[in-house]
Structures are given as structure tokens and as C-alpha cells.
C-alpha positions as CSV (number, residue, x, y, z in Angstrom):
1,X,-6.3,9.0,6.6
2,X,-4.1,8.6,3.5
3,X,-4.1,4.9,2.3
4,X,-2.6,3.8,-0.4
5,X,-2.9,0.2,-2.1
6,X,-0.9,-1.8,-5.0
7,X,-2.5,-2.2,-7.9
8,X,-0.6,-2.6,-10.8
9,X,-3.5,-2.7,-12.4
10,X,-5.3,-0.2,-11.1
11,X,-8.0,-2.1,-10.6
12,X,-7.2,-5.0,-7.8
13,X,-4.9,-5.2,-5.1
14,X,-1.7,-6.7,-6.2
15,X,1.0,-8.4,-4.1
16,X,5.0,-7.8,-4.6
17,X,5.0,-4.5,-3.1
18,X,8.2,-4.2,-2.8
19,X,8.2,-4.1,-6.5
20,X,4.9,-2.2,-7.1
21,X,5.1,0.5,-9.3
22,X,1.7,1.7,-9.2
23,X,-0.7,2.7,-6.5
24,X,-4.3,3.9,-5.6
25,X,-4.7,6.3,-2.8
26,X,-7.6,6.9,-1.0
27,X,-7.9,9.6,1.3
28,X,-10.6,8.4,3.9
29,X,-11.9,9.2,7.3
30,X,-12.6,7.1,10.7
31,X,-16.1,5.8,8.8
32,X,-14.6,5.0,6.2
33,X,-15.7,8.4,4.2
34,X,-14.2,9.9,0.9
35,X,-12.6,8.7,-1.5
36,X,-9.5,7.9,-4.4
37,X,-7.7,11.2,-4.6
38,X,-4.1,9.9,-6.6
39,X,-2.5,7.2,-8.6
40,X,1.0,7.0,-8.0
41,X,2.8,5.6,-10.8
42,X,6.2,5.5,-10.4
43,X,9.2,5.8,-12.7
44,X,11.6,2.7,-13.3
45,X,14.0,2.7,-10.0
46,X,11.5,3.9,-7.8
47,X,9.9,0.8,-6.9
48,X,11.3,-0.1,-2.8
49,X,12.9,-3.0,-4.4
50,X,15.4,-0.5,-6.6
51,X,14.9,1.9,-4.6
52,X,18.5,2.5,-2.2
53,X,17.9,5.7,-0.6
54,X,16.2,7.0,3.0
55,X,15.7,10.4,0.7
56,X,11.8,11.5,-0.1
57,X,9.4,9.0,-1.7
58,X,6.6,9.7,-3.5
59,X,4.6,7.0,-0.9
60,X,5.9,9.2,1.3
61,X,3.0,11.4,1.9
62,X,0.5,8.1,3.0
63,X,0.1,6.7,6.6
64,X,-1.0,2.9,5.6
65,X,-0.2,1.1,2.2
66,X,-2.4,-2.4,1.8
67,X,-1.0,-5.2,-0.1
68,X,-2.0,-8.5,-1.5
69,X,1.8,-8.9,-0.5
70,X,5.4,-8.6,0.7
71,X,8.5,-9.6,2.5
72,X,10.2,-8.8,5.9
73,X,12.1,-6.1,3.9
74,X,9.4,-4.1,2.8
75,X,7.4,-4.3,6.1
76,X,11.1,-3.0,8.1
77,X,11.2,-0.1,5.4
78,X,7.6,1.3,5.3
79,X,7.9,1.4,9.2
80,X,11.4,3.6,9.5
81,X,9.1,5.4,7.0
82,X,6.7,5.8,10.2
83,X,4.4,4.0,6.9
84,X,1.9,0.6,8.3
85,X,1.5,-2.0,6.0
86,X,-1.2,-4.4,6.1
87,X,-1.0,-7.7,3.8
88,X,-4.5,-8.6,2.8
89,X,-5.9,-11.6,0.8
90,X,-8.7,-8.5,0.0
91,X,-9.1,-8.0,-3.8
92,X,-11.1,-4.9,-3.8
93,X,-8.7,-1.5,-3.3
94,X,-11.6,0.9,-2.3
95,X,-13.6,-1.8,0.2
96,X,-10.2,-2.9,1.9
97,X,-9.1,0.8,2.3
98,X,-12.6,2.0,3.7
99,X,-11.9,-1.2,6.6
100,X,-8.6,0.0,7.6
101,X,-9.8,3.8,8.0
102,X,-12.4,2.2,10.2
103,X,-10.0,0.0,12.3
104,X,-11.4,-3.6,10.9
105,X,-9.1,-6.5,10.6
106,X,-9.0,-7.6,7.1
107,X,-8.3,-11.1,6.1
108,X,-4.4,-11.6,5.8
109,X,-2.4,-12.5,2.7
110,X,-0.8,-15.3,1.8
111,X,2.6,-16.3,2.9
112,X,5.2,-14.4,0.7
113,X,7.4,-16.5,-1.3
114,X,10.9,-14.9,-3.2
């Protein structure tokens, strides 16, 4: 399973995901196997926030993207992407990856404030 997390840092997860630029992604099977295989690090405009078009995305290629958060917006665009999204208080990118391949809740995020 493709997974990929914010983390403008590229260290933590971050929230504003609709604004997130940069990304981990973990490629991981139902135990929670494997590993980071990418950063994605987007040019200006790509971020869903600028971003106006149903043409490719780079995030494209991922089935879940884990967030420290979002709003309604991004959630209703990842999922015409056919793209889950989980919102997690989690900080670290590999452990809360690892529980989603293997089908654990994680703790949720925040309320998302504009």
C-alpha cells in the first residue's frame, strides 16, 4: 500500500494539507512491512489549495495520504481522487503509516480551523 504523509519538514507530520507541498511516502504492506520509497516535493501551484485542475497529480499514484490536518475541501478532493485521508494527532510519519497498512485506528486530529 502506497501512503503518503505531510511533512513539510520531512521529519513530522504536518497539518494544512491542502497546502502541503512536501510529502513522505511509504510503500508498506498489510503488517506494516517496507518502507519510505519517495519525497514528493512539489513546485509552487501544485499544492491542492492552488491547484484548479482534475488533470494528473503527482499524489496521484498513492492510495492513503495521513495528515496532522485539513478541511472538508481537501477530504471531497482526495476522494474523487479515489485517494483516503486520515487526519491524525500522530506525529511520527513512518509509525502512523505502518498503523494504517495494518488497519489500526489512529488517534484523530484536531478540529481544522481556516
Amino acid at each position: 500500500m502506497k501512503i503518503a504523509v505531510t511533512s513539510q519538514n520531512f521529519r513530522t507530520i504536518t497539518g494544512h494539507a491542502g497546502k502541503a507541498r512536501r510529502f513522505l511516502v511509504f510503500d508498506l504492506d498489510q503488517q506494516g512491512g517496507g518502507g519510505e520509497v519517495d519525497r514528493i516535493d512539489l513546485p509552487m501551484g501544485m499544492a491542492f489549495h492552488d491547484f484548479k485542475g482534475d488533470g494528473p497529480h503527482p499524489i496521484d499514484r498513492v492510495e492513503v495520504v495521513v495528515t496532522a490536518g485539513c478541511g472538508d475541501a481537501f477530504f471531497e478532493r482526495m476522494e474523487r481522487r479515489g485517494i483516503r485521508v486520515v487526519a491524525t494527532a500522530a506525529n511520527d510519519p513512518l509509525s502512523a503509516a505502518q498503523a494504517v497498512a495494518r488497519g489500526e485506528v489512529l488517534p484523530p486530529a484536531a478540529p481544522h480551523e481556516h
